[in-house]
C-alpha positions in Angstrom: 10.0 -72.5 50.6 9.7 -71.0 53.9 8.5 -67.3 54.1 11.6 -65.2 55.6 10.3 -63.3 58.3 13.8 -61.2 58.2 13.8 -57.7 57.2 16.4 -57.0 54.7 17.0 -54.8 52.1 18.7 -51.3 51.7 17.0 -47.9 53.6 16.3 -45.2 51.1 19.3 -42.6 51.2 19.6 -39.4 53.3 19.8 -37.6 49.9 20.0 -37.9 45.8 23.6 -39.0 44.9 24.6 -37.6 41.7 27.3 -40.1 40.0 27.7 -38.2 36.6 31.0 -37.0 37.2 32.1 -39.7 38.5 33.9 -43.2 36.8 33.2 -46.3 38.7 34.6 -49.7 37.9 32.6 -53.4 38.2 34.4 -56.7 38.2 32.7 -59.5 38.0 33.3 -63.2 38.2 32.3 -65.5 35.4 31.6 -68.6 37.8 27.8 -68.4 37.7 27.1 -66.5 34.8 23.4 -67.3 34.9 23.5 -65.0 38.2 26.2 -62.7 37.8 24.6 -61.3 34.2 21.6 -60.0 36.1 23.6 -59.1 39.2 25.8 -56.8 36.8 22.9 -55.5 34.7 21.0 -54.4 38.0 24.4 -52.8 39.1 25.0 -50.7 35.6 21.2 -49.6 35.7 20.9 -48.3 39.0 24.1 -46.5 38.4 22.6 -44.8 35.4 19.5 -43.8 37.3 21.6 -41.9 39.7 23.1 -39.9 37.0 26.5 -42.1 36.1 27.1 -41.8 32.4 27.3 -45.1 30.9 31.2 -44.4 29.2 32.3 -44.2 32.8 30.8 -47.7 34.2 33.7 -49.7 33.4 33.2 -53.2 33.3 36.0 -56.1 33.9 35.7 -59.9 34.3 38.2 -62.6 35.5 37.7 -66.1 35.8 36.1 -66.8 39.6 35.4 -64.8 43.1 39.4 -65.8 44.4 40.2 -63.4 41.7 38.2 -60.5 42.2 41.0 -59.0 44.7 44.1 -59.1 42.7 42.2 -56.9 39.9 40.4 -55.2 42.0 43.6 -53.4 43.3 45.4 -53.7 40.0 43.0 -51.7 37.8 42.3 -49.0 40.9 45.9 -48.4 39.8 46.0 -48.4 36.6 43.0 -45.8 36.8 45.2 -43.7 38.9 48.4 -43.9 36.6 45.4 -42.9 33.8 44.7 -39.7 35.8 48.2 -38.9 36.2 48.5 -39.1 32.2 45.6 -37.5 31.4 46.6 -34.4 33.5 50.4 -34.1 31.8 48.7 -34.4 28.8 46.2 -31.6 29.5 49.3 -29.5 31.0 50.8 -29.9 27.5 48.0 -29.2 25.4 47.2 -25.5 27.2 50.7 -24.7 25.2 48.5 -25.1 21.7 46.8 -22.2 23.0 49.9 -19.9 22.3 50.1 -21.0 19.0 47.1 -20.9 16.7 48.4 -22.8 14.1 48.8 -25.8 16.0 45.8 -28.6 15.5 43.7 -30.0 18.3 41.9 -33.3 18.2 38.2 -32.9 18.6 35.9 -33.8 21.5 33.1 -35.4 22.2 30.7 -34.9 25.1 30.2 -38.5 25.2 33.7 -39.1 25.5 34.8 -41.2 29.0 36.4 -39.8 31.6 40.1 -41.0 32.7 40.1 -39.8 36.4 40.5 -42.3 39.1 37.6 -44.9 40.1 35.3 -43.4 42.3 34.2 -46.9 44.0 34.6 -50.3 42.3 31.8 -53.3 42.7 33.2 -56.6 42.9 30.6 -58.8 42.2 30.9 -62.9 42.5 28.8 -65.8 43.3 29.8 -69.0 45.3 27.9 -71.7 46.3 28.2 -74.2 49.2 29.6 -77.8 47.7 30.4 -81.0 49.4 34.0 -79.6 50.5 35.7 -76.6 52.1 36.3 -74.7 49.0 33.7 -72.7 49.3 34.6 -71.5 53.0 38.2 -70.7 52.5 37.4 -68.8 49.3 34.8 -66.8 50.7 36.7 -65.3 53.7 39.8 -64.7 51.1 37.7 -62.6 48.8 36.0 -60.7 51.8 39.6 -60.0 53.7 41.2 -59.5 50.6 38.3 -56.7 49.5 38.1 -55.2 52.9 42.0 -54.7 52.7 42.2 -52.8 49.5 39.4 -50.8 50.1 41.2 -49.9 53.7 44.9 -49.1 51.6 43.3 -47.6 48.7 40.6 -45.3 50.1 38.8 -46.4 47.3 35.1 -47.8 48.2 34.7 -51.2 47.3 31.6 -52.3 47.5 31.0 -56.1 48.5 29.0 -57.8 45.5 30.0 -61.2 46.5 26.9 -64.3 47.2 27.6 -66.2 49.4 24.9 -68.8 49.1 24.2 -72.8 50.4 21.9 -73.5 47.4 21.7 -72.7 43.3 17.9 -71.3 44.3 19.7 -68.8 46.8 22.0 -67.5 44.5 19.0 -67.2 41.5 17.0 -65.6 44.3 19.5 -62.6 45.5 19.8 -61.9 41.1 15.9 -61.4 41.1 15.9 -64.9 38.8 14.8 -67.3 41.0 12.4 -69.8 40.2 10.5 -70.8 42.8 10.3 -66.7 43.6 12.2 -64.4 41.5 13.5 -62.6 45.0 15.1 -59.2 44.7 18.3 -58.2 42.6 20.6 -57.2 44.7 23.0 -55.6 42.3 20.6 -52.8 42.6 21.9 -52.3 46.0 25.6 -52.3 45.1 25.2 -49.9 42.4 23.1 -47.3 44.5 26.1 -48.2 47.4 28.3 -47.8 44.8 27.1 -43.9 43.7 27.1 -42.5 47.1 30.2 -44.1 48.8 31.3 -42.2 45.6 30.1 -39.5 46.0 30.8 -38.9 50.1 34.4 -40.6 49.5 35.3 -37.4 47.3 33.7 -34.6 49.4 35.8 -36.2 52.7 39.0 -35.8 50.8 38.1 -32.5 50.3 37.5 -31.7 54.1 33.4 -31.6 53.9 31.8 -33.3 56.7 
């Protein structure tokens, strides 16, 4: 294989990003499992080295990339309607506190958090065939994850290879086999922390 003169890869960031209070979603395709595993496991771990607490790294899978959109938005939603609940719920149980007799259920530190997603990774893998498939689904997924992202406010971060051969696709997981190339769900995660992270201090006002 040709050496790629390119430079590529993701700067360090302007600061450390702190994702422990934060609940972040991945969904992933299952078309191309022998790259999205490592593509998903690169994602989790960088997460967790920028602080985000495993409990709150959900993790969702539907059958290909053409996918990825519809659940994307669906389950950005349903984490919002989870908020909503949670907070009645917590607005009801500060009543207990007039009335000792009443029983609470016990906590855990480790329990998850049930707050909106802070940014979602949609991770897929497609790979150039003999047909157009592979063009039409690719700039579906990439409007269709720019639009929510754009109606949401929500950062979605764009995990999606888009690849002419199965050594490409190995390559960008860190798997290949003629080099093992670089993971680049490593990237998404770290994008994934701070887009969190900035996305919540600008609704706040902080510039």
């Amino acid at each position: 294989m040709a050496h790629d003169p390119t430079v590529k890869g993701l700067g360090a960031p302007p600061e450390k990003f702190d994702g422990s209070g934060l609940r972040f979603l991945i969904v992933h395709a299952r078309w191309n499992e022998s790259v999205i595993t490592p593509l998903v496991k690169g994602a989790v771990e960088t997460m967790e080295k920028y602080g985000a607490k495993r409990e709150n790294i959900v993790v969702e899978s539907v059958p290909g990339s053409y996918e990825l959109p519809v659940a994307c938005s669906r389950m950005i939603a349903a984490s919002q309607i989870q908020a909503s609940a949670n907070a009645t719920d917590l607005m009801g149980a500060s009543s207990l506190l007039a009335d000792p007799s009443a029983t609470t259920s016990p906590t855990t530190a480790n329990a998850p958090l049930k707050g909106p997603f802070a940014a979602v990774i949609a991770i897929g893998v497609l790979i150039k065939g003999s047909t157009q498939h592979f063009e039409y689904i690719s700039d579906a997924v990439t409007h269709g994850l720019m639009k929510i992202q754009l109606e949401t406010g929500v950062p979605v971060i764009y995990g999606v290879l888009n690849c002419n051969t199965d050594e490409q696709a190995l390559q960008r997981a860190g798997v290949g086999r003629e080099t093992k190339g670089h993971n680049h769900g490593e990237d998404w995660g770290a994008a994934a922390v701070e887009l969190g992270v900035k996305t919540q201090r600008w609704a706040k006002g902080s510039i």
